[in-house]
C-alpha positions in Angstrom: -61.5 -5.9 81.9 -60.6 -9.6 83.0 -60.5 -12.5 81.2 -63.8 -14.2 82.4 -65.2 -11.1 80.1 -63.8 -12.3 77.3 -63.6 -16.5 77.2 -67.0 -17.9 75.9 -68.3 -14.4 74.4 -69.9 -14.2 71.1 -67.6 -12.4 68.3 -68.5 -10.7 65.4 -67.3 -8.9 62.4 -67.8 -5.5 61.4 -71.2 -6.2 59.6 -72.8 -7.4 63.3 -72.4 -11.3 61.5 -71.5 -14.0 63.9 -68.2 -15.9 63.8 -68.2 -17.5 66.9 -67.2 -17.5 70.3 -63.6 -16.5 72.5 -62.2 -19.6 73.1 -58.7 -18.7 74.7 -56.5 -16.0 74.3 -53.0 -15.3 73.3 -50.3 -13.5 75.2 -46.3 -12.5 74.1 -43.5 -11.6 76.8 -42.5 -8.8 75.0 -43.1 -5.8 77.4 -40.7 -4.3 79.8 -38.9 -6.5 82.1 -40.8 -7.1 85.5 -38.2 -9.1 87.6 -36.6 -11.7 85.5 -39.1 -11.8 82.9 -40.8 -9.9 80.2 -44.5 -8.3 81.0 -46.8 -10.2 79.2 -49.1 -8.1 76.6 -52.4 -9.5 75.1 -51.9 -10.7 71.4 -55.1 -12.1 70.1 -58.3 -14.2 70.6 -59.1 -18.0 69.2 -62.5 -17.9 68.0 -64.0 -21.2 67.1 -67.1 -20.9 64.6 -68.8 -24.4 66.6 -68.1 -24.2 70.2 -67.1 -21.8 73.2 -65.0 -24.3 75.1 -61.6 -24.5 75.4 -58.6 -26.5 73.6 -57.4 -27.5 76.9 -54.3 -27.0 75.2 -54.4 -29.4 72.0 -54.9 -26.4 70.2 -50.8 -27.1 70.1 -49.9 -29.2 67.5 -47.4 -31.4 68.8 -50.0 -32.4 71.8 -50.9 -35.8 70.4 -52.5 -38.3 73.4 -54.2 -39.1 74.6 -54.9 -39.7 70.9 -58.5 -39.9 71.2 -59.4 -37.2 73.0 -56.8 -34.9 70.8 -58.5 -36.0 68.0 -61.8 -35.1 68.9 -60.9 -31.6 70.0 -59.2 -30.8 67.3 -62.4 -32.2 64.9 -64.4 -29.7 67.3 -62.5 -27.0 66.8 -62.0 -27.0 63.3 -62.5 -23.5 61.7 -60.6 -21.5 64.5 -58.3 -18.8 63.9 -56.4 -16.3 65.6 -57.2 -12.5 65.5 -54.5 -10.0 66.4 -55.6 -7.9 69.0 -55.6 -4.9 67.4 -57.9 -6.1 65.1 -61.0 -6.1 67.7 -62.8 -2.8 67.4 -65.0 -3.2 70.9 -65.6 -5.2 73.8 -69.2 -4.9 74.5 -71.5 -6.3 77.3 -71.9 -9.9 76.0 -69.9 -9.9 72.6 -66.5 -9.0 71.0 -66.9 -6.3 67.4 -64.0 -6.9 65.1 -62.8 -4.0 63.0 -63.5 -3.7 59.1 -60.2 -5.5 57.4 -59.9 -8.1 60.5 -57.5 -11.1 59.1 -57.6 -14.4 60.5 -54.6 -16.2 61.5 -53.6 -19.8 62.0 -54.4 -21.2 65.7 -50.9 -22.6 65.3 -48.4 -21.9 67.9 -45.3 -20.0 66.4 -42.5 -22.1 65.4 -45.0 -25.5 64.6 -45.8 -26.9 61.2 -49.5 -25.2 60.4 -52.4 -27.7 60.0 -54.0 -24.7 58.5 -52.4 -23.8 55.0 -55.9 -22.1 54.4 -54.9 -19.3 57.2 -52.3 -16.8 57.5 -49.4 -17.5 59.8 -49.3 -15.8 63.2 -46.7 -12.8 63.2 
């Protein structure tokens, strides 16, 4: 798999309902070391309900100009959350299946205030 299969494909839960599409992904330097740093291992998938473009990194919330534009992204990608990797049953031809129990996490980098108090914090 690359990640051109995954960016802009439809998800849905376990019940075949649409949730949206990939937006971005989310990796942690937490594997064995591979020169001076970590290997990276996948985390999880954004999934935005409205729109299968990307945050172009406004998605962090600290990223504040040009204020316009950051305010219009974030207005356009209000509903996404993050889901834990582990939590996606299948990868499919054309669309991600989410496991039965599938929580949805804040979009929120680690270590920033969440704009999201309706959505778990990322772990």
């Amino acid at each position: 798999m690359i990640l051109g299969d995954l960016l802009d494909a439809p998800v849905n839960g376990p019940d075949d309902e649409p949730l949206g599409y990939v937006v971005d992904v989310r990796f942690v330097l937490d594997g064995p070391l591979d020169g001076t740093l970590a290997a990276p291992r996948l985390h999880g998938l954004l999934v935005s309900a409205r729109t299968g473009t990307s945050f172009l990194g406004y998605e962090r919330t600290g990223v504040r100009s040009p204020a316009l534009v950051a305010r219009w992204l974030r207005w356009r990608h209000r509903g996404t959350f993050l889901v834990h990797w582990q939590d996606v049953q299948a990868v499919e031809p054309g669309a991600v299946r989410l496991r039965d129990g599938y929580r949805r996490y804040s979009p929120d980098l680690p270590g920033r205030p969440s704009q999201r108090p309706d959505l778990h914090r990322a772990t």
